[in-house]
Structure formats: C-alpha cells, structure tokens
KEPALO-979013 format. One line per field, with one value per residue (C-alpha): residue number from 1; residue in three letters; x, z, y. Coordinates in nm, 2 decimals, always signed. Example, Ala and Ser with C-alpha at 12.3 -4.5 7.8 and 13.67 -1.06 7.14 Angstrom:
num <- [1, 2]
residu <- [Ala, Ser]
c1 <- [+1.23, +1.37]
c3 <- [+0.78, +0.71]
c2 <- [-0.45, -0.11]
//
This chain:
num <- [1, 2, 3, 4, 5, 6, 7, 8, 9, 10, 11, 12, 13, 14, 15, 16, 17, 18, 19, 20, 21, 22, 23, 24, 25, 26, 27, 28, 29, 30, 31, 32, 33, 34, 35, 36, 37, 38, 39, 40, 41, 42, 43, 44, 45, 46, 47, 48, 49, 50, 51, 52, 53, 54, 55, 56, 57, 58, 59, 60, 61, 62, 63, 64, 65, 66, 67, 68, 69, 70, 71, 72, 73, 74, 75, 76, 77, 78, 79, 80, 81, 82, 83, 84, 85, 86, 87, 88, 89, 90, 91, 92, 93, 94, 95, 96, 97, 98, 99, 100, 101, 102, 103, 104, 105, 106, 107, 108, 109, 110, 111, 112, 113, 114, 115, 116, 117, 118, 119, 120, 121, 122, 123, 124, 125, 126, 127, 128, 129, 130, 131, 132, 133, 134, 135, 136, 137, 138, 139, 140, 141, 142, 143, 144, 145, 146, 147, 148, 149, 150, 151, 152, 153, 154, 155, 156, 157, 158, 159, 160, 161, 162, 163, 164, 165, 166, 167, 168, 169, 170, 171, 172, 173, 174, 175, 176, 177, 178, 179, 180, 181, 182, 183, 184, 185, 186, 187, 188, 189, 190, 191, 192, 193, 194, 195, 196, 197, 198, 199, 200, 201, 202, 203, 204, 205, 206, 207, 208, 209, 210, 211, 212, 213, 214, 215, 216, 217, 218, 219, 220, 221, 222, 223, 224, 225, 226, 227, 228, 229, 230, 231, 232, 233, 234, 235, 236, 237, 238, 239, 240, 241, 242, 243, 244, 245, 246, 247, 248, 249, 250, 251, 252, 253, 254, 255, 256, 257, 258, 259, 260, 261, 262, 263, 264, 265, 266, 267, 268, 269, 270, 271, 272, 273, 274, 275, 276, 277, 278, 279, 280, 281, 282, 283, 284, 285, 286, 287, 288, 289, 290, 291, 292, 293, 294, 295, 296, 297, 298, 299, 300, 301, 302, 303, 304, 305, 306, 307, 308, 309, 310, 311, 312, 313, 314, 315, 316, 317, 318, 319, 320, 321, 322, 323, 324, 325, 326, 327, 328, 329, 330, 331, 332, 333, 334, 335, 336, 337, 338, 339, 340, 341, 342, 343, 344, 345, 346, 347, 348, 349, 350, 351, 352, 353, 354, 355, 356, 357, 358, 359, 360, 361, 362]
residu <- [Unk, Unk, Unk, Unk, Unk, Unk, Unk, Unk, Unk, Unk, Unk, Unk, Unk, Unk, Unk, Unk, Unk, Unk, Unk, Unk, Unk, Unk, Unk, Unk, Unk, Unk, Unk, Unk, Unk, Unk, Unk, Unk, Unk, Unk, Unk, Unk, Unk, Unk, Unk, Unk, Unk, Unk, Unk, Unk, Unk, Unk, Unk, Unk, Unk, Unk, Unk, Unk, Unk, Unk, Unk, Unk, Unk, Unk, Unk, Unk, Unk, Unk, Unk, Unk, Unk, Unk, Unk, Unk, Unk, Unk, Unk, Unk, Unk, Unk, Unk, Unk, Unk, Unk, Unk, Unk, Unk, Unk, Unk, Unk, Unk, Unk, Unk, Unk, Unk, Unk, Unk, Unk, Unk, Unk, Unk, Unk, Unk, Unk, Unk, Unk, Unk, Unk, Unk, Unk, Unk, Unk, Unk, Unk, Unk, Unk, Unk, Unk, Unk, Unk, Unk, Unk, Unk, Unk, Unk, Unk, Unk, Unk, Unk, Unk, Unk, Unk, Unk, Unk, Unk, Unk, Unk, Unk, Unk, Unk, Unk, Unk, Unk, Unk, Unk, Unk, Unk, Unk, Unk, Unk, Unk, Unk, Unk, Unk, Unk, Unk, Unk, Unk, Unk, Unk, Unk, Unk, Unk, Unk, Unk, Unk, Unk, Unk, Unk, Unk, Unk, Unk, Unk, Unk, Unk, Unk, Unk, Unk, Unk, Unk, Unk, Unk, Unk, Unk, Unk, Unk, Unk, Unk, Unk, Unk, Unk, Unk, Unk, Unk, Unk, Unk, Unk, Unk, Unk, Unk, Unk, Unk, Unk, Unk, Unk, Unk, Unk, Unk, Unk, Unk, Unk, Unk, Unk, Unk, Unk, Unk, Unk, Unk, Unk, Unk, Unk, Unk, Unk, Unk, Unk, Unk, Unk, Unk, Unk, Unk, Unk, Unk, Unk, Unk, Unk, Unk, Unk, Unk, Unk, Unk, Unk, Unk, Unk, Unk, Unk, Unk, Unk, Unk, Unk, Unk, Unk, Unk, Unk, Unk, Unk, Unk, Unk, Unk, Unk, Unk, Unk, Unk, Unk, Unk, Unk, Unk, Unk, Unk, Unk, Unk, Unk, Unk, Unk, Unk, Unk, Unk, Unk, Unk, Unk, Unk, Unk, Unk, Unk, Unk, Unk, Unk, Unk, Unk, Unk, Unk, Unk, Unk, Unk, Unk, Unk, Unk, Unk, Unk, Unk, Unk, Unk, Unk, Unk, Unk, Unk, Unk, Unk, Unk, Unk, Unk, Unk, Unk, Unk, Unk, Unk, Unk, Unk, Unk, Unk, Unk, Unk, Unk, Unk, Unk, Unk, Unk, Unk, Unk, Unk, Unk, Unk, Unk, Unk, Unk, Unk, Unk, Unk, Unk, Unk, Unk, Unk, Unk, Unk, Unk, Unk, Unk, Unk, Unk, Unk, Unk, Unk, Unk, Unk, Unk, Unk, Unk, Unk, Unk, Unk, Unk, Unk, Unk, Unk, Unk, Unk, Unk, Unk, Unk]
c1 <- [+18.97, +18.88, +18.62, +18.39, +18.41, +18.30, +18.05, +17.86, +17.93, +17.71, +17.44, +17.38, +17.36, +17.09, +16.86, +16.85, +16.85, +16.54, +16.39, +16.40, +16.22, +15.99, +15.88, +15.89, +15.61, +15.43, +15.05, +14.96, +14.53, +14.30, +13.98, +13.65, +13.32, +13.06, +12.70, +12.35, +12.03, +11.84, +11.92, +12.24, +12.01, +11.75, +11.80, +11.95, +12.03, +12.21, +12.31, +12.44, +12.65, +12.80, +12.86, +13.09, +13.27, +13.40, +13.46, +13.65, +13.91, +13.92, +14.05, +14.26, +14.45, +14.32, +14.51, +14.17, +13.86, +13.52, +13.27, +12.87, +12.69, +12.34, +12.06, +12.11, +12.35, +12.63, +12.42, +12.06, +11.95, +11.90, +12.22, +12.51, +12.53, +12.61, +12.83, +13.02, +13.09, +13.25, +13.43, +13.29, +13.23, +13.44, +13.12, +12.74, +12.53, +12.17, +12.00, +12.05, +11.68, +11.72, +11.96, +11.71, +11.74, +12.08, +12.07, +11.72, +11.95, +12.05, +11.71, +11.79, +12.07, +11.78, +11.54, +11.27, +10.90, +10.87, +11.21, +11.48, +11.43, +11.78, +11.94, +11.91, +12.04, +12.35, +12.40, +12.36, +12.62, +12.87, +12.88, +12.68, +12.80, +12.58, +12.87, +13.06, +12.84, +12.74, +13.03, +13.11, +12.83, +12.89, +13.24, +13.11, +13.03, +13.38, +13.20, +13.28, +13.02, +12.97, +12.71, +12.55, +12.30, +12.00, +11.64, +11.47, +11.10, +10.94, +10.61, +10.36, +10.31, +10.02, +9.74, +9.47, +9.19, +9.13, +9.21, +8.95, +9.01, +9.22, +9.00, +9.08, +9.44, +9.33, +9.43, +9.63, +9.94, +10.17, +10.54, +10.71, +11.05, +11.22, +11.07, +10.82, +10.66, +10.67, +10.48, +10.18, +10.18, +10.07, +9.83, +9.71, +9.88, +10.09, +10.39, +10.60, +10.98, +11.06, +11.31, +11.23, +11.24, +10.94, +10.70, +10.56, +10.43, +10.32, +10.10, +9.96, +9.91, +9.75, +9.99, +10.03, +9.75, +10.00, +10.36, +10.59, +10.91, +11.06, +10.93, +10.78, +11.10, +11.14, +10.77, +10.68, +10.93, +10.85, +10.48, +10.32, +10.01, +9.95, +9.85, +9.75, +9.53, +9.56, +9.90, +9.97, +10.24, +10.47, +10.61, +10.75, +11.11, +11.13, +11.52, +11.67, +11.99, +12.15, +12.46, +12.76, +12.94, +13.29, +13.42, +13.66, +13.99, +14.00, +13.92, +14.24, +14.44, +14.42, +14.67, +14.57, +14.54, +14.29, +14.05, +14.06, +13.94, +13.66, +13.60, +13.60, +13.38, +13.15, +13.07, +13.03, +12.80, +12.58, +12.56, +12.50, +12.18, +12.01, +12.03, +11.90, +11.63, +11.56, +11.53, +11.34, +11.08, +10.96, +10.98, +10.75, +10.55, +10.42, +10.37, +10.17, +9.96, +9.90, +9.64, +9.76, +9.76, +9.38, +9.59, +9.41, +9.71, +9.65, +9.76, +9.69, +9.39, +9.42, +9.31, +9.60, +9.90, +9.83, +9.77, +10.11, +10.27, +10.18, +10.29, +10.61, +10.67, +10.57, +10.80, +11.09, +11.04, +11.04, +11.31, +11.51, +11.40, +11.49, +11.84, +12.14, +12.26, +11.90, +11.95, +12.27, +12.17, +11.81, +12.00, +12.24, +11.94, +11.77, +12.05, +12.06, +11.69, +11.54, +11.82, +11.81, +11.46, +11.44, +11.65, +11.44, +11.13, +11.31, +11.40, +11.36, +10.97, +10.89, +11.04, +10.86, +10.51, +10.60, +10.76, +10.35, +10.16, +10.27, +10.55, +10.63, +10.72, +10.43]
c3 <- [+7.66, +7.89, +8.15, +8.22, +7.79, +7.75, +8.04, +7.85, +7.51, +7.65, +7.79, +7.52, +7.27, +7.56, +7.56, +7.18, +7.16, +7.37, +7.22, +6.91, +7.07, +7.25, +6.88, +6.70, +6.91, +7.02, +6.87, +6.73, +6.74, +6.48, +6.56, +6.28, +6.32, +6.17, +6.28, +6.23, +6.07, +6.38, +6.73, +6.82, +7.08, +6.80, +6.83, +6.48, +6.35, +6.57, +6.81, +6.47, +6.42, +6.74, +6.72, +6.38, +6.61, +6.82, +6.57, +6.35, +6.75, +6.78, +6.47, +6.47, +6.81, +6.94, +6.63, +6.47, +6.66, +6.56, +6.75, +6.71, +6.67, +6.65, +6.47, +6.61, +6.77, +6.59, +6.26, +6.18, +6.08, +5.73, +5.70, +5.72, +5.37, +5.31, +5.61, +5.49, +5.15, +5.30, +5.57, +5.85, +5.99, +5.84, +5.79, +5.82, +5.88, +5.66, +5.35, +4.97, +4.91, +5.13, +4.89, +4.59, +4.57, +4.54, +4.28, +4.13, +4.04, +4.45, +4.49, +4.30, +4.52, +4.85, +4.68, +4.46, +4.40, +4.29, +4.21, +4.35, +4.71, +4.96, +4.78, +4.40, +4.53, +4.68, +4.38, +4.20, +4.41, +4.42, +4.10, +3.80, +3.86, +4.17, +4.40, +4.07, +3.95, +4.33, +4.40, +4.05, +4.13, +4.51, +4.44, +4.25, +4.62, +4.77, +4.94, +4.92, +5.03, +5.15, +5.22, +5.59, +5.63, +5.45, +5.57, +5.37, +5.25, +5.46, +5.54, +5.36, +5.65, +5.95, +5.86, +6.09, +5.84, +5.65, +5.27, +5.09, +4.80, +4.61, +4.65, +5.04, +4.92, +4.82, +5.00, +5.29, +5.40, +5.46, +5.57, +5.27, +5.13, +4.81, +4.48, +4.68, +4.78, +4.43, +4.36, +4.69, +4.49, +4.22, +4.37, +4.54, +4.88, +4.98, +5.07, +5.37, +5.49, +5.83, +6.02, +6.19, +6.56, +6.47, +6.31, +6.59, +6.73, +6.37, +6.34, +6.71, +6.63, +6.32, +6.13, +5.91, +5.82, +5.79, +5.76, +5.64, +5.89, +5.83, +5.95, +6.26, +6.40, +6.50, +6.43, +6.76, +6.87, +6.81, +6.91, +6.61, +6.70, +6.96, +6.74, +6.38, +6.37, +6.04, +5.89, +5.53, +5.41, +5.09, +4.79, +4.78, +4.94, +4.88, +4.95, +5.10, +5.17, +5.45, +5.38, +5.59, +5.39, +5.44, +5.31, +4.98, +5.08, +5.42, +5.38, +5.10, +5.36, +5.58, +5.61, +5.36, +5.66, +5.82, +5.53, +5.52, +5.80, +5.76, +5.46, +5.66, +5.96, +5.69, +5.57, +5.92, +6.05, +5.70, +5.75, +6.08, +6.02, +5.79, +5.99, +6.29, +6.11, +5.99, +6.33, +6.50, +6.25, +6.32, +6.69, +6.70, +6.41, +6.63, +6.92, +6.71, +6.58, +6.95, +6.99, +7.27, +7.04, +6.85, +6.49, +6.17, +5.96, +5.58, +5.20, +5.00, +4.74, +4.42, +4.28, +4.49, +4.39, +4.00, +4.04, +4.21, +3.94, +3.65, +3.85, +3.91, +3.56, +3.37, +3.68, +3.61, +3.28, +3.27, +3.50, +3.33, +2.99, +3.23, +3.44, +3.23, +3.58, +3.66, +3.34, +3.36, +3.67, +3.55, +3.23, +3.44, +3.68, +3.37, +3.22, +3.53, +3.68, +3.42, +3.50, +3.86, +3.84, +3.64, +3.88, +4.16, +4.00, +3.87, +4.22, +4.58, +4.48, +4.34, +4.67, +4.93, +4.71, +4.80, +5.17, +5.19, +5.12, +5.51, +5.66, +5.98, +6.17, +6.13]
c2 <- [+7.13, +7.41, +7.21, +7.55, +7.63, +7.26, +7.28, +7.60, +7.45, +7.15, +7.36, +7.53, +7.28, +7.09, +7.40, +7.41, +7.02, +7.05, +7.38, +7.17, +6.85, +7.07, +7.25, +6.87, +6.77, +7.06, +7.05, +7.37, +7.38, +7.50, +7.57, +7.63, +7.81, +7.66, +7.80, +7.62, +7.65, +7.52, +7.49, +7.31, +7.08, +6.98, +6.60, +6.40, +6.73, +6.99, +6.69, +6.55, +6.90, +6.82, +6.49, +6.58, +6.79, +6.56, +6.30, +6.58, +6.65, +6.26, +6.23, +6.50, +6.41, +6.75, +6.96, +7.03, +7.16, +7.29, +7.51, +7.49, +7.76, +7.72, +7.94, +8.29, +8.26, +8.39, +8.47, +8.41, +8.10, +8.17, +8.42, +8.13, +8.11, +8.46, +8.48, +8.17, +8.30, +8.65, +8.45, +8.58, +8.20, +7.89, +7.69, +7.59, +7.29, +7.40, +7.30, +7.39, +7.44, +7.72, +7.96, +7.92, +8.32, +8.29, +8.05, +7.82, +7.56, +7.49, +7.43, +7.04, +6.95, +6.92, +6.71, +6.80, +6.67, +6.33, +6.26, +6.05, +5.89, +5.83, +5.57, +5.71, +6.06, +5.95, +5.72, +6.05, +6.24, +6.03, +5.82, +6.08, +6.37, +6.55, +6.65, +6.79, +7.00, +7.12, +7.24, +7.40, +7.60, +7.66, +7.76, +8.10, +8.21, +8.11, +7.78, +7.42, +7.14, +6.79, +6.60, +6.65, +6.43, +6.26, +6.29, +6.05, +6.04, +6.38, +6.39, +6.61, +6.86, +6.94, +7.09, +7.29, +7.18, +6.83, +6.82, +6.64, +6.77, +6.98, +7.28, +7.31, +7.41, +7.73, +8.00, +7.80, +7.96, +7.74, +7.70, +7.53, +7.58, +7.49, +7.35, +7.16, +7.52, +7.61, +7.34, +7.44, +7.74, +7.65, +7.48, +7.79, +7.79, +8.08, +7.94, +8.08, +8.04, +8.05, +7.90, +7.57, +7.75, +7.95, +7.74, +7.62, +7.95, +8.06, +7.77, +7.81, +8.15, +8.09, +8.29, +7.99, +7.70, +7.43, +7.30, +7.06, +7.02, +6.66, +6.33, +6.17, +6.18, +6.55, +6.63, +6.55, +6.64, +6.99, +6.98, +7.06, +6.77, +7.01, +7.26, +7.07, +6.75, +6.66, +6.48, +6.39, +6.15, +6.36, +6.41, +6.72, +6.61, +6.20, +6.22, +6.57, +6.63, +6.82, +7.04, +7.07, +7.34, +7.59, +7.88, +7.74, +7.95, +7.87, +7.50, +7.51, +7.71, +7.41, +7.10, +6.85, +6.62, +6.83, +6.86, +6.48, +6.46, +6.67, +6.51, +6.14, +6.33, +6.44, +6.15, +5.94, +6.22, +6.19, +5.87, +5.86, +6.16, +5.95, +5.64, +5.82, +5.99, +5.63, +5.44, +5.74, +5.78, +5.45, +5.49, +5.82, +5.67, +5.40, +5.65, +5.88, +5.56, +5.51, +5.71, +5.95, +6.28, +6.24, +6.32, +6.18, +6.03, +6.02, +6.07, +6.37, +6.32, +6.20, +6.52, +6.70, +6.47, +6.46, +6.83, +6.84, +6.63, +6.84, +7.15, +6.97, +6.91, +7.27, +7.44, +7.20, +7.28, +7.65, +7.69, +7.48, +7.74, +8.03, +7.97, +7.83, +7.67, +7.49, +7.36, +7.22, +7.02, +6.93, +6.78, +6.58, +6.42, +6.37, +6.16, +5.95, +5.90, +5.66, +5.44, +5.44, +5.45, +5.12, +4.98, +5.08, +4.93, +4.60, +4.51, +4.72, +4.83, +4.45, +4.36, +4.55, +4.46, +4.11, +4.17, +4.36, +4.07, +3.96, +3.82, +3.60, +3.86, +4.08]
//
C-alpha cells in the first residue's frame, strides 16, 4: 500500500472519527422563560421560582435551563397568562384565581371559601380528578399546568378599622381576589385586584381600607402592620394553590426527558413552598405576638362568617347554574369533599381538639 495514500486515508477517517465523538457528547442547551406574578426576590415564592430553576439545570446536567422573570419585568404581573398562551414566554409562576375573567371555573383550582384545607386539595388533585380536569380546561388556551406551591390556611386580611360587626364591612375597599372577593362583595365590600407589589402603597395611601395577601409569613414581610392595625384569621382561601404553568406546544416540543424533569422540579419546589410557608408562618406569628408592632390579632364576627357562608353557597350555586365549566369542576369537588371531609373530622380535627387540651411541651 501506498504509505502517503494510507497516511491521508488515516487522517481522514481520525477527523471524522473525532467529529463524530465530538457530536456524541456535545450538550446542546435549552433554555425556558418563565416570568412571575411577584418579584423574583419575594422570599418562599419568587426565591421558590428560583430555586426550581436550579433544581430543573441540576437535574438536567446543564441541557435544560430556565430564566426568572419577575412581575414587570418581561410582562406585567397579571399579563403572563395571556403571554403564555400566545407563546411569547414558555411559562409563569401565578395563581389560577387570578384568570377568573378568562374562565369562573379557574377560580376553584386556587381555593375557595370554606372548602378544602392543604391536605384534602392535593388529595383532590392527584387522586379525584383536580389535575384532569385543570388541565382539560387550561389546554383550551394552549397551556399546561402543575402544581407550584401550596400556601395553606391565609389569613383574613389587615384592616385600617376594627370589625365588630358585620355592618363595618360596608363600603370597605378592599384588595381581594378570587371567589373569596366575591364573597366581600356580597358582604358589601368593593373588592379590588392589584398585584401584590402595590398593595402596600394603596393601603398607605388609603386607596384601599384593607387586604388579604397570604399569611404571617410574607405579611410582614411586606410591612402592611405598618400601615393596618387590625388582623383577622380567614376563610376565604383555607388551601391555595400556586401555579407553575407552560405554553402546551412547546412543553410537547421538548425531549420527553426534559419535561420529566420539570415535572420532578415541579413537584420538589411545591413541596418545598408549602413547607416553607409552613415553618415561617410560625416564626413571624410569634414575632407579631411579641408585641413590637401594637397589631390587634382576631377572628372575624360571628355575624360576618355565617354571612360569608351563605354568600359562599348561593354564589357557588349560581355559577355553577351559569358556566357549563364551573359546573363541571364544582360537581367533581362535590363528589369528593364529604369524603375527605369525614375523614378530616373522624381523625386530624378529633386530634388537634385533644393535642389542645395541653401537652408536655407546651
């Protein structure tokens, strides 16, 4: 054999040999938009957004990347679902309560008043039928969602003036969103929704009487004692869930290993929300029981909540007469709450009434 024709033969076949190597393992990167309802530094929540990002690289060696957004930045903070659905971003970190316009039936995916608390919702979504029938609906707007988080029980809201009874309701505005404002308006409050980064000035301002945000936890946080003495435990949200939630065609378009493991991040940073929201709403409960910010703590009056009730029940009612969709789902959490509800009563409430009556570590 000629030794130069060998010499180039060999060459050749090395540069391909490694071209193909080279192409074997190179990683090619995908990176997703997803933008926020509120502030990417809000602690549990928008630290929770990016937090799922880097769980989603870390799991993906680096092939798979997301970028925050938070409110306003890219979109406003109430425009990421309709961005979503036209694929202008790949996904959003929000609330359902917050499309009710779009659809009165997202409105029961959140929470509602009076009904289930953490546990029985995800019960519901996973096991009766809550995350089918969410995304039956969402998919109608080219959107697919999962779970982002879990807030548990939310406080009733600050209020500039005391509530003694349910006369002192009238004519309140108030920042409220979802069923549960619904519900203040039938009351006689005027409900109002504003994104989370302008509540504060609103109520300093005056612009509102009172609000509802979320718990102890971010409460504080967001210096609404400042501004409102009076704080009410709730109803109107006893289990809400967060949304993390993409655009349907481009979540398909991606590897089925990749939306696994957005699926798996999903679900750690939900979990990891509600345990957080958890463990900080004691912490800041026992700082605001300190003393330190002169805030009168209290429940609603009786007058208020079975007010509240009845409203509850003729609006679930006549939506569920109205919207073929609110209906569907109202059926379906119908089907399933006097179960879980037994449950609830059989064992954890009989529980805690005992754990009450005092404890050695008290």
């Amino acid at each position: 054999m000629d030794r130069r024709k060998f010499l180039k033969t060999a060459a050749v076949g090395a540069t391909a040999s490694a071209a193909f190597t080279t192409n074997l393992y190179a990683k090619t990167t995908k990176t997703l938009k997803i933008c926020l309802s509120w502030p990417k530094t809000l602690p549990i929540m928008g630290e929770g957004a990016l937090w799922f990002a880097k769980r989603v690289e870390e799991l993906s060696g680096g092939s798979l990347k997301v970028k925050i957004f938070g409110a306003n930045e890219l979109v406003p903070a109430l425009g990421v679902f309709d961005a979503c659905s036209k694929g202008l971003i790949d996904g959003f970190h929000s609330g359902p309560y917050y499309w009710k316009g779009k659809n009165m039936a997202f409105s029961l995916f959140s929470a509602f008043p009076f009904g289930m608390v953490s546990d029985e919702v995800e019960a519901w979504f996973d096991f009766a039928g809550g995350m089918d029938i969410w995304r039956e609906l969402y998919a109608r707007y080219n959107l697919i969602p999962f779970r982002g988080g879990n807030t548990g029980n939310q406080m009733g809201g600050w209020f500039r003036k005391p509530i003694k009874s349910l006369a002192d309701l009238k004519g309140l505005k108030m920042r409220i969103p979802g069923l549960g404002g619904e519900v203040m308006a039938r009351l006689g409050v005027k409900p109002v929704n504003i994104p989370g980064g302008e509540i504060y000035t609103a109520l300093e301002r005056g612009v509102i009487d009172a609000t509802e945000w979320v718990g102890p936890s971010l409460d504080l946080i967001m210096g609404f004692q400042k501004v409102a003495k009076y704080y009410y435990t709730g109803w109107h949200e006893p289990g809400t869930i967060l949304e993390l939630t993409f655009n349907k065609k481009k979540f398909e378009r991606l590897p089925k290993e990749h939306q696994a493991i957005l699926e798996a991040a999903s679900r750690e940073m939900h979990s990891r929300i509600f345990n957080e929201f958890q463990y900080q709403n004691a912490i800041k409960l026992q700082e605001l029981l300190s003393g330190k910010y002169d805030v009168v703590l209290g429940n609603f009056p009786d007058d208020v909540n079975e007010a509240a009730k009845k409203a509850t029940q003729e609006i679930l009612n006549e939506y569920a007469n109205k919207y073929k969709d609110f209906a569907m789902v109202y059926d379906n959490i119908k089907s399933f709450f006097p179960k879980i509800r037994k449950w609830t009563d059989t064992l954890p409430k009989w529980y805690l009434d005992i754990r009450d009556k005092g404890f050695i570590v008290d």
